[in-house]
C-alpha positions in Angstrom: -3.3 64.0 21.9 -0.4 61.6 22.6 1.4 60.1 19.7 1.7 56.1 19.2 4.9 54.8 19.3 5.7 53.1 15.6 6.4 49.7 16.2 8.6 48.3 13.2 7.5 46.2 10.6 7.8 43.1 10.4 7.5 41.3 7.2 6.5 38.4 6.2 9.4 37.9 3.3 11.6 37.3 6.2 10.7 33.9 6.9 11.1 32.8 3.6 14.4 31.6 4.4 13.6 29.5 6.8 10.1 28.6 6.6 10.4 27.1 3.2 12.6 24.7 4.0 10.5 23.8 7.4 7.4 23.3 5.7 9.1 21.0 2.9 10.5 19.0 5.3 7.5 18.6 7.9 5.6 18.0 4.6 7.7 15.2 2.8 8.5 14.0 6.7 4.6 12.9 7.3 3.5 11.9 3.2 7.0 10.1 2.9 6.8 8.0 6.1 3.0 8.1 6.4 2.6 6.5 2.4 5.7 3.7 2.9 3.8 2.6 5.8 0.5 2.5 4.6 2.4 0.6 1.6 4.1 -1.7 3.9 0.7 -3.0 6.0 -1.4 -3.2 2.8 1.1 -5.8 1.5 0.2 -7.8 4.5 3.6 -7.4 6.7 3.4 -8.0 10.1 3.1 -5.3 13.2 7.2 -5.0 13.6 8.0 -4.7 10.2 5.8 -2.2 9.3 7.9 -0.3 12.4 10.9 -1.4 11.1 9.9 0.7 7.9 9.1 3.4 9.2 12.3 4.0 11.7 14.3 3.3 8.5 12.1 6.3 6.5 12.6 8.4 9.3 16.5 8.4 9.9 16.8 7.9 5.9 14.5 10.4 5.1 16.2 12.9 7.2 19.4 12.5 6.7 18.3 12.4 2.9 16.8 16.0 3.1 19.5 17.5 5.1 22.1 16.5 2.5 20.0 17.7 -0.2 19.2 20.6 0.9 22.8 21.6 1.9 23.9 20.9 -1.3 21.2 22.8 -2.9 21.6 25.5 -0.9 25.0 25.8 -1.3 25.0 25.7 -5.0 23.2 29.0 -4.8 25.5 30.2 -2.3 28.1 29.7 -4.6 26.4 31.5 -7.1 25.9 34.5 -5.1 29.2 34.5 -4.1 30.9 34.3 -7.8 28.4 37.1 -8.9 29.4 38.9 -5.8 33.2 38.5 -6.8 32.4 39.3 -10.1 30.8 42.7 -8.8 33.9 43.8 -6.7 35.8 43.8 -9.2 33.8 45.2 -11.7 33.6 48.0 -9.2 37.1 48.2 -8.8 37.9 48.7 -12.5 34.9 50.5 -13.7 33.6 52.6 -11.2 32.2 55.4 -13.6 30.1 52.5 -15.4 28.6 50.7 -12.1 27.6 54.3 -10.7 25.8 55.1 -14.2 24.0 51.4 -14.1 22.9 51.8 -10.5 21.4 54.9 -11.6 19.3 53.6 -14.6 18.3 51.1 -12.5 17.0 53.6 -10.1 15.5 55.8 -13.6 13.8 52.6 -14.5 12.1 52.3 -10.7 10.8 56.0 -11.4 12.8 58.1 -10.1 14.2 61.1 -11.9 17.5 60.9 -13.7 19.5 63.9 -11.1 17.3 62.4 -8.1 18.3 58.9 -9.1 22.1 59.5 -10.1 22.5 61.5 -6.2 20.8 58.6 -4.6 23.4 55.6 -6.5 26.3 58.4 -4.7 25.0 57.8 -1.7 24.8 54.6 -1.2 28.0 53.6 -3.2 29.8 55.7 -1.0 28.2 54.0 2.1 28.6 50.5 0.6 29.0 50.2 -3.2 28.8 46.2 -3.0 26.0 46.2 -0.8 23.9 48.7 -3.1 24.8 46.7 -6.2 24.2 43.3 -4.6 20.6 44.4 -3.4 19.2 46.5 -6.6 21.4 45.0 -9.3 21.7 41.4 -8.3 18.5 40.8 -5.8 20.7 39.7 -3.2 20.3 41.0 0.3 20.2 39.3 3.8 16.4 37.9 3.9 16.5 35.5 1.3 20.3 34.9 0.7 21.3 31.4 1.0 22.1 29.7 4.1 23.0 25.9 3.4 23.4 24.8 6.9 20.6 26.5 8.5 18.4 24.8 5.6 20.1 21.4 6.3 19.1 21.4 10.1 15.8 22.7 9.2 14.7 20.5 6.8 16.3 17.6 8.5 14.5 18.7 12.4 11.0 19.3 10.3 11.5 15.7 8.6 11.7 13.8 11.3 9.1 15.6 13.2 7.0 15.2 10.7 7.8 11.7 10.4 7.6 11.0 13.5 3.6 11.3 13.9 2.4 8.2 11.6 5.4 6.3 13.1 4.0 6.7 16.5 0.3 6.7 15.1 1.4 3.0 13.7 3.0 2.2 17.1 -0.1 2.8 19.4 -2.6 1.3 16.9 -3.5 -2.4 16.8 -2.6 -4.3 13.8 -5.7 -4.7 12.0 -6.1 -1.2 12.2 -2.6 0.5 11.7 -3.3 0.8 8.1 -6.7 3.3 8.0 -5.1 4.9 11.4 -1.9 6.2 9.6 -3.7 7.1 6.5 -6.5 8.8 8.1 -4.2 10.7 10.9 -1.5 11.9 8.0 -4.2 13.3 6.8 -5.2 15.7 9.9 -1.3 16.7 10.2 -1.0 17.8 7.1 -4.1 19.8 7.0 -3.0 21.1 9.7 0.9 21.8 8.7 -1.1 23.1 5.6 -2.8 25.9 7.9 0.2 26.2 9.8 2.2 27.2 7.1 0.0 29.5 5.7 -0.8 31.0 8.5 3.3 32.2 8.7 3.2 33.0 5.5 0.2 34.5 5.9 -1.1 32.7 2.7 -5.3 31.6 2.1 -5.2 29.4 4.8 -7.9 27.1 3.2 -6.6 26.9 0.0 -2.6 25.6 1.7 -4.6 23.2 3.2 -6.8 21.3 0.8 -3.9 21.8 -1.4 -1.5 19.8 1.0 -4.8 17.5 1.9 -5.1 16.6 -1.7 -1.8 15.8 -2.4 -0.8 13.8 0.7 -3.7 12.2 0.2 -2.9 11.3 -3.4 0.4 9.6 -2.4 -0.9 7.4 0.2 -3.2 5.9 -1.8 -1.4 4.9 -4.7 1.1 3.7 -2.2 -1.7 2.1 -0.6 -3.0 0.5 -4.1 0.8 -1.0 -4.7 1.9 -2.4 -1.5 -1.6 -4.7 -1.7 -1.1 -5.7 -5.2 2.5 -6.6 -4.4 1.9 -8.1 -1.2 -1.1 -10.1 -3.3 1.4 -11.5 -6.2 4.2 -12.3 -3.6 
């Protein structure tokens, strides 16, 4: 018999850096610019200023998410890093102590006491920080923070997102622009709904009518009060 090769795993967890923040910003990129749109026409503006709006929710939005998510971002990379600090030194002074907690930590996984307190050697002899910041602190290189790489993420997937009822609102005709957007939002983000879950690897159709709904939702209460506005002004 001849023996497969073992491919390696991948895992799914890996993406969550970056797929989170991609999702998020395809997502708030089409309901964003899709409702203010929608809003816009239903008030009774005319073809250009309807485009006008939604240029100006496009670059906003963007620029809008890729500042908020850097600073988000980076406020947990700052945590990480203080507890990080914190750890080093704690390791410096109290060496004894942080092999004895990485060991009940190991004990309180299942492992047995001499199995567990051999295994906390190891790897603090390889890399004591490294050990401590993965079992004791939960911070390892798939899901540790990247603020700019979120930033550029969310801003790309924004505007992408964007980008579809803005050129669904520039090849419609007037009269029509506002059931076109509403109605083609709709189809991306059922389909960014099955998208995402399909990187995840999430129930695809319970992403989308999830997204559905809620896109949905926000389109036509914009809907509802750009008429009502556009009827009292």
């Amino acid at each position: 018999m001849t023996q497969q090769k073992h491919r390696p795993e991948r895992h799914l967890v890996q993406r969550i850096g970056w797929l989170r923040a991609a999702i998020l910003g395809a997502n708030d990129g089409i309901v964003s610019t899709a409702s203010l749109i929608v809003g816009v026409a239903a008030s009774g503006a005319t073809k250009n200023q309807v485009l006008v709006a939604g240029v100006a929710a496009l670059v906003a939005g963007a620029m809008s998410m890729a500042a908020g998510e850097y600073v988000s971002v980076s406020s947990q990379a700052d945590t990480e890093n203080a507890d990080l600090a914190r750890e080093r030194e704690e390791l410096r002074r109290f060496p004894g102590f942080e092999l004895r907690e990485l060991t009940g930590i190991y004990v309180k996984r299942g492992v047995a006491p001499e199995l567990a307190r051999e295994v906390a050697q190891q790897l603090m002899a390889k890399d004591a920080l490294a050990a401590h910041a993965r079992d004791e602190l939960g911070i390892s290189d798939v899901v540790t923070a990247r603020p700019i790489q979120a930033a550029f993420t969310s801003a790309a997937t924004f505007s992408t997102g964007a980008a579809l009822p803005l050129a669904t609102a520039i090849l419609s005709p007037r009269d029509l622009t506002l059931a076109a957007v509403a109605i083609a939002s709709l189809v991306f983000l059922a389909a960014l709904g099955a998208i995402g879950a399909r990187a995840g690897g999430a129930p695809i159709l319970r992403a989308t009518l999830r997204v559905t709904f809620w896109g949905a939702l926000a389109i036509a209460i914009t809907a509802g009060i750009g008429e009502l506005f556009g009827t009292i002004v």
